[in-house]
N, C-alpha and C positions, 0 to 999 in steps of 0.2 A: 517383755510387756507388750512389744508393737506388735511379737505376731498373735496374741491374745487377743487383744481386740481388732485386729483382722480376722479373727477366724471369727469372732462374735459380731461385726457387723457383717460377715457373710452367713451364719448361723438364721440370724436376722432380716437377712435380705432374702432367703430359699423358704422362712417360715409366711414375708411376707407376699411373693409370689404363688406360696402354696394357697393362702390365703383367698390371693385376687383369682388363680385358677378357680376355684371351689366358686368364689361368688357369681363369676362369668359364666359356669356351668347350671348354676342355680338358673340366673336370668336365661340361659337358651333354653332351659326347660317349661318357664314359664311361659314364653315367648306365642306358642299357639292356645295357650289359653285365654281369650282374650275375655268371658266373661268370668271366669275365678279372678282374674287379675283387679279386675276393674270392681269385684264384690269384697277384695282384700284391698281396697285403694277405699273404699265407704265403710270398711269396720277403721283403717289406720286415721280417718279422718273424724270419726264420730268419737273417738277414745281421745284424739285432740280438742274435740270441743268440749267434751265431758269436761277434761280438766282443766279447759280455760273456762268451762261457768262452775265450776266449785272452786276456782282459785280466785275467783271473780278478778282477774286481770288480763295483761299481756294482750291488749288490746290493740296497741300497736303493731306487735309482731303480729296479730291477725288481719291488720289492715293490709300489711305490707305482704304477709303470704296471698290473699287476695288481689294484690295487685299482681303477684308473681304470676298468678295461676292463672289472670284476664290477660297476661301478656302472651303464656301459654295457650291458652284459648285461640286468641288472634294469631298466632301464629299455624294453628293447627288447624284452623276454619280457613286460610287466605290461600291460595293457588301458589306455586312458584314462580309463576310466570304470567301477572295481569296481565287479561287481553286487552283491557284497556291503555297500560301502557306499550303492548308491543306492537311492531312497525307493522304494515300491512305489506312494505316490499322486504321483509328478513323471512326467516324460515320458518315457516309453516308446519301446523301439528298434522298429524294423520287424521283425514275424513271418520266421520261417525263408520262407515263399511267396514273398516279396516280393524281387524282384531285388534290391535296395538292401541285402539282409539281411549287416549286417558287426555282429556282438555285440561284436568285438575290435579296436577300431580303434587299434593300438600306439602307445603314446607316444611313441618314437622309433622311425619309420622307416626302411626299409633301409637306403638309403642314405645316411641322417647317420648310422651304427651305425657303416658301413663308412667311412665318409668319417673321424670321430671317432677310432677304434681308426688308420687307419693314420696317419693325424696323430699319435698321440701316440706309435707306435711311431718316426715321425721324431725327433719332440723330443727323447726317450729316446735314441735312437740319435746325438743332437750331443752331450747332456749326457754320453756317455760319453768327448767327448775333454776333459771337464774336469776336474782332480784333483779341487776342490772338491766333487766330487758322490760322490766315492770315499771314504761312511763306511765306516770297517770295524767289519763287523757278521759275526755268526754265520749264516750263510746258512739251514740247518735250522730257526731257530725262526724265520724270517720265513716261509719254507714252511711249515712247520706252523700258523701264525697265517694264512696265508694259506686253508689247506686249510679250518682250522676257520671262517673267517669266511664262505668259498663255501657249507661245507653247509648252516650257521645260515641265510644268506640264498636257498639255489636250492631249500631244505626247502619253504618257503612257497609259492614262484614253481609251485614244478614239482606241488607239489599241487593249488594254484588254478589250472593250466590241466588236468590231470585232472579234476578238481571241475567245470568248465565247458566242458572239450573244446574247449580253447582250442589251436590250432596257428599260433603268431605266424607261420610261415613261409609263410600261403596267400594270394595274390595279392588276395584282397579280392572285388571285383566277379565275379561270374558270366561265359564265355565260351562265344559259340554256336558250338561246332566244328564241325557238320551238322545234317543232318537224322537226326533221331531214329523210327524207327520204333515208333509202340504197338504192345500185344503183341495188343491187341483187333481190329486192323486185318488184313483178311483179305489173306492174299499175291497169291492168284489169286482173280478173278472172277468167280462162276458164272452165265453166263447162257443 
């Protein structure tokens, strides 16, 4: 009987690695899509709203995914490295000149942002067929607790990248699209 179910939780263990292989090669595929991804992250979300206003609840699990998703936010919009907290005698980033020049290297990533946010709109989206998760609560003042918690925490964020001219949305590294003409450079030849 023991080596029975030895070979059935290794049966089990090779179907569940087959499993995680397949999902891993899914996500590298999806990886340079970066607008399909983010237009299948607004249909997973609009399908979640749907059926939380026809079930007309689970209003808490919406508070709390919203809270998930501003923590995700702040973390995706914030530098790894405030200039404001770092020393002016520790180590220095590379000059604007310098190819390598990223002042802003995000803490989280595009795509764990996007990866993260449509994940937890899944979860939200199962806990909805569960009563347990259906407190009933006053919808408005978790909106409103909601609103006030985004300004209190996007106040700061959205200052500090004005303050630094920070745009968490630019690709990072440099790209040589062509050849670039100087303005110094004579068109025609005189000879």
């Amino acid at each position: 009987m023991d080596e029975v179910g030895a070979s059935i939780r290794a049966a089990i263990s090779r179907w569940e690695l087959a499993v995680w292989r397949q999902y891993q090669h899914v996500l590298d595929k999806w990886t340079p899509h970066v607008g399909r991804r983010w237009v299948g992250l607004v249909v997973v979300a609009l399908i979640y709203a749907l059926r939380v206003y026809f079930v007309e609840g689970f209003y808490l699990v919406s508070y709390g995914l919203g809270i998930y998703i501003l923590n995700l936010l702040i973390g995706f919009l914030s530098p790894q490295v405030d200039p404001e907290i770092l020393d002016a005698e520790g180590p220095t980033l590379p000059s604007s000149a310098n190819d390598e020049f990223r002042p802003f290297v995000r803490r989280l990533p595009e795509f764990k942002f996007w990866y993260s946010i449509t994940k937890a709109f899944c979860v939200a989206f199962v806990m909805t067929f569960f009563s347990a998760f259906d407190v009933p609560v006053f919808w408005p003042i978790l909106l409103f607790y909601w609103v006030v918690l985004f300004t209190l925490t996007m106040r700061r964020q959205i200052s500090h990248m004005i303050k630094y001219k920070y745009l968490p949305f630019s690709s990072g590294k440099q790209r040589y699209d062509g050849k670039r003409a100087s303005p110094e450079s004579p068109s025609v030849s005189e000879g």
